[in-house]
C-alpha positions in Angstrom: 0.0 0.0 0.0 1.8 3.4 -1.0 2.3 6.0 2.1 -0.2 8.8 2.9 2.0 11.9 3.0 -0.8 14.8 2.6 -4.6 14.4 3.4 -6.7 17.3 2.9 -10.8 15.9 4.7 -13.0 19.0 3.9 -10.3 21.7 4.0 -12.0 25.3 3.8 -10.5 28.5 4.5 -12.1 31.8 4.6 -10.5 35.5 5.4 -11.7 38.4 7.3 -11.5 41.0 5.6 -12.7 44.7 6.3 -14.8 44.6 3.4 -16.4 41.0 4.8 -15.3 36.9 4.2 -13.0 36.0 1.7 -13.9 32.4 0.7 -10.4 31.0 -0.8 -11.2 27.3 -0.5 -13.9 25.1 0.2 -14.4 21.3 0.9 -11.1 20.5 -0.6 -10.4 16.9 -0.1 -7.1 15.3 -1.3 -4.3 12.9 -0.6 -0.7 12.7 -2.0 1.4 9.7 -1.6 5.0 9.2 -1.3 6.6 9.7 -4.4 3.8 11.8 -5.9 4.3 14.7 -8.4 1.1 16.4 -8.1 0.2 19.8 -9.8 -2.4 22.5 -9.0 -3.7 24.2 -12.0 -7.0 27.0 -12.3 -7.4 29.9 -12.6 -5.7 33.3 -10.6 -7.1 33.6 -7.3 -8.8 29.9 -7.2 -6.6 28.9 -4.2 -3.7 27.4 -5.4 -0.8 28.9 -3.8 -3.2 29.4 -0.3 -3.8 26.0 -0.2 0.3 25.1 -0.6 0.5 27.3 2.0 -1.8 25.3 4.2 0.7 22.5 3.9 3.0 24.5 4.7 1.5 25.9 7.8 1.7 29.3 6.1 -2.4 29.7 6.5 -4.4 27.8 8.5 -7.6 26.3 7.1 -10.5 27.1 9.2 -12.5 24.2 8.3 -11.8 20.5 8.2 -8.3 18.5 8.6 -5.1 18.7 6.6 -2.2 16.3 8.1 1.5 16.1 6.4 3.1 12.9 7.4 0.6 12.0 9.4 0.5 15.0 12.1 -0.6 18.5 11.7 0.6 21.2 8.9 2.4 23.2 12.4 4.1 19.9 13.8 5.0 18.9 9.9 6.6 22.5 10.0 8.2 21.7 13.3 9.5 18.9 12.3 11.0 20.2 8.9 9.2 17.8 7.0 9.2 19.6 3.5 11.7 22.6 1.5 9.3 25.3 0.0 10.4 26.8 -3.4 8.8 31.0 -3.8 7.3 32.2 -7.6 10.5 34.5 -7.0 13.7 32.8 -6.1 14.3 35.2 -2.4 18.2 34.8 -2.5 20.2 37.0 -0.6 22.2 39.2 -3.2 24.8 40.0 -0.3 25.8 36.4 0.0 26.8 33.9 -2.3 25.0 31.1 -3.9 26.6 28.6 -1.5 26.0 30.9 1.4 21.9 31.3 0.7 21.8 27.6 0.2 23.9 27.1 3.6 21.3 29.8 5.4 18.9 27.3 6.6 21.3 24.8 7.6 23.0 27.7 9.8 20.0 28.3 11.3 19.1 24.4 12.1 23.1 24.4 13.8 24.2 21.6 11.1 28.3 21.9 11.8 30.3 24.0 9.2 31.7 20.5 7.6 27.9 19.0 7.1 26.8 22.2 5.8 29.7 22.3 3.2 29.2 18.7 2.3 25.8 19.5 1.9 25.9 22.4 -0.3 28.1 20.4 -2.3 25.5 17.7 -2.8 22.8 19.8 -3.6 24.8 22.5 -6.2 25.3 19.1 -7.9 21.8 18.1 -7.6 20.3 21.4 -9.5 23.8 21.2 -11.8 25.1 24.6 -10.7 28.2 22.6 -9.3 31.2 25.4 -9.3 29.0 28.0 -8.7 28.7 28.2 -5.1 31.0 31.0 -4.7 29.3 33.4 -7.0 26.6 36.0 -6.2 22.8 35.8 -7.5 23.4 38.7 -9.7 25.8 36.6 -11.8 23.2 34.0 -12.7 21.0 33.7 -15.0 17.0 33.9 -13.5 17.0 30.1 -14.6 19.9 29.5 -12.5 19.0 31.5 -9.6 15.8 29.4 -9.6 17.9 26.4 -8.9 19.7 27.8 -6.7 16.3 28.7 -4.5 15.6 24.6 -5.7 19.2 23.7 -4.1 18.1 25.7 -0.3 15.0 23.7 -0.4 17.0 20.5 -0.9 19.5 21.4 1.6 18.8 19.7 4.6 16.9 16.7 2.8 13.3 17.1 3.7 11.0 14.3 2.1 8.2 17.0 0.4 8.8 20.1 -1.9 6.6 22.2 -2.1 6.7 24.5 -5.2 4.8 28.0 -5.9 5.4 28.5 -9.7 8.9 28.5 -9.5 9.3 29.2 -13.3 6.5 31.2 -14.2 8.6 34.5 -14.7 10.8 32.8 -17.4 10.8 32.2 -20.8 9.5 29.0 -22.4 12.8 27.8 -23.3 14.2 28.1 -20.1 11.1 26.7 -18.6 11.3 23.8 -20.9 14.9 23.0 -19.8 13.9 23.5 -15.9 11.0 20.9 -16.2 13.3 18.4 -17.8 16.2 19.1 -14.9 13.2 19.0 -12.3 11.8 15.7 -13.5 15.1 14.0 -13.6 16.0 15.7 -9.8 12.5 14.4 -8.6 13.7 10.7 -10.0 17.1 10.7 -8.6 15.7 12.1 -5.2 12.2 10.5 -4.6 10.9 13.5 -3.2 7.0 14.0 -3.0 6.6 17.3 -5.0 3.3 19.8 -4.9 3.4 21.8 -7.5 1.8 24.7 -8.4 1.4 25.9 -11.9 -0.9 28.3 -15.1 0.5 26.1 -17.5 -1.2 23.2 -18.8 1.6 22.2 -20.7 3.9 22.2 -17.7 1.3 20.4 -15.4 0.9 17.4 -17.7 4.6 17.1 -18.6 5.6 17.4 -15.0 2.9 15.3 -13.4 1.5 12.1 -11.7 -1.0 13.3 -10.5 -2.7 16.5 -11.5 -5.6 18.7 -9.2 -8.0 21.1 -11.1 -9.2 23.7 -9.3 -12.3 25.9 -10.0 -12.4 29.9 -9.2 -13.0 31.0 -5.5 -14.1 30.0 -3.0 -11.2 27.1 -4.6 -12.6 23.5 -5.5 -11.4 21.2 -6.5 -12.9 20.0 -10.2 -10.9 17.4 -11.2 -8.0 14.9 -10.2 -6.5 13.5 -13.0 -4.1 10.3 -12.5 -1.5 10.9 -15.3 -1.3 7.5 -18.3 2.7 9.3 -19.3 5.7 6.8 -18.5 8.1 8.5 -15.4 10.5 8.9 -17.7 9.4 11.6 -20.5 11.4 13.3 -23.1 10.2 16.9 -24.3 8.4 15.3 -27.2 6.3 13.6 -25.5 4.2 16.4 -25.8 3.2 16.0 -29.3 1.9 12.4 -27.9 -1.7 11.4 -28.3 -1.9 10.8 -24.5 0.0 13.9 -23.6 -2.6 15.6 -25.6 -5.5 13.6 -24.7 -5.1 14.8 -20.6 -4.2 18.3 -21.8 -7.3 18.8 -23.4 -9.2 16.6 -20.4 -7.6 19.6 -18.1 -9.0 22.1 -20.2 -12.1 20.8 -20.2 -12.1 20.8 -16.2 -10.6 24.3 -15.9 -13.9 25.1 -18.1 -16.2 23.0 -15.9 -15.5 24.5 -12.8 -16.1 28.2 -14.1 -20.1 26.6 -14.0 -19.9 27.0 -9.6 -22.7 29.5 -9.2 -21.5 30.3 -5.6 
């Protein structure tokens, strides 16, 4: 039986606001198993990102029961259970590429040799190996995204969380990540979340991938992804690549029907 690493029972989460509730998600029930790559796709403001966050212990939902690893989002946080990867990559331009991956490993009081050893590991992981001693300005944006990738691996937490880490570049760039990302999440075994506007990058990417209607955020679909593991960039002119495309567009369509 695979492991339960994320169940989501009847999540709901609603803001107070000035001007009244904010409904940003509503009876939102999920799980993700170890190994997963699931993507959240919908439209802006449908609750993507908030509900990453509520895995990450970022929000809290104020209905129903989210568990990560079988305890609660805040003990899962506790715990370090998962590296979370920003829509920008938040390095530190004073301090080198090496020294914003080694930040959260100062901070957890890993020893100077573990953190080196470990900064090692991961530049090679993200192939930026040799790099460690330059500053963010001398990357590339695609680089400096997988450098923020690298800090999340750092201290070797089983989930990764990811909010749009390559929307802000260009499509070749973004093609390259999502083949360097694939072949990290198969050397690594991680349990990815990921959350994405392209439908493109959520089929290509995915195992598993969540449709979610406009707020209050639903979810409208979960689609359990026919592609191999292993998946060269032309897979997308595949019949079944195109086949769950165009069953995600029709669920991204479906859920703009909610009434309420």
């Amino acid at each position: 039986m695979p492991d339960t690493v994320i169940e989501a029972k009847g999540v709901g989460l609603t803001f107070q606001t000035g001007d009244g509730p904010v409904h940003a998600l509503k009876g939102v029930d999920l799980v993700i198993e170890k190994g997963d790559f699931v993507s959240f796709i919908g439209p802006s403001g449908c609750g993507k990102t908030t509900f990453l966050r509520c895995m990450a212990a970022l929000e809290t939902p104020t209905e129903g029961s989210l568990t990560v690893n079988g305890m609660s989002a805040e003990a899962a946080r506790q715990a370090r259970a998962y590296g979370y990867v920003f829509q920008a990559a938040g390095l530190y331009p004073w301090r080198t590429i090496g020294g914003n991956i080694r930040l959260p490993l100062e901070i957890m009081g890993f020893s100077k040799q573990e953190q080196a050893e470990r900064v090692e590991r991961v530049l090679e992981l993200v192939d930026l190996k040799g790099f460690g001693k330059k500053y963010p300005w001398q990357l590339s944006g695609g680089m400096q995204q997988r450098a923020s990738i690298a800090r999340a691996l750092a201290f070797d937490a089983d989930i990764l969380l990811m909010d749009e880490p390559f929307g802000a570049l260009d499509e070749i760039v973004r093609d390259h990540l999502n083949e360097q990302l694939l072949a990290l999440w198969a050397r690594t075994e991680k349990t990815i979340a990921f959350v994405t506007h392209s439908i493109p990058e959520a089929v290509y990417l995915s195992t598993k991938i969540v449709v979610m209607s406009p707020r209050p955020g639903r979810i409208a679909d979960v689609i359990e992804s026919p592609l191999p593991r292993e998946r060269p960039l032309d897979i997308r002119d595949s019949p079944e690549f195109i086949a769950v495309a165009h069953r995600v567009r029709d669920g991204l369509r479906a859920g703009h029907s909610y009434d309420d």
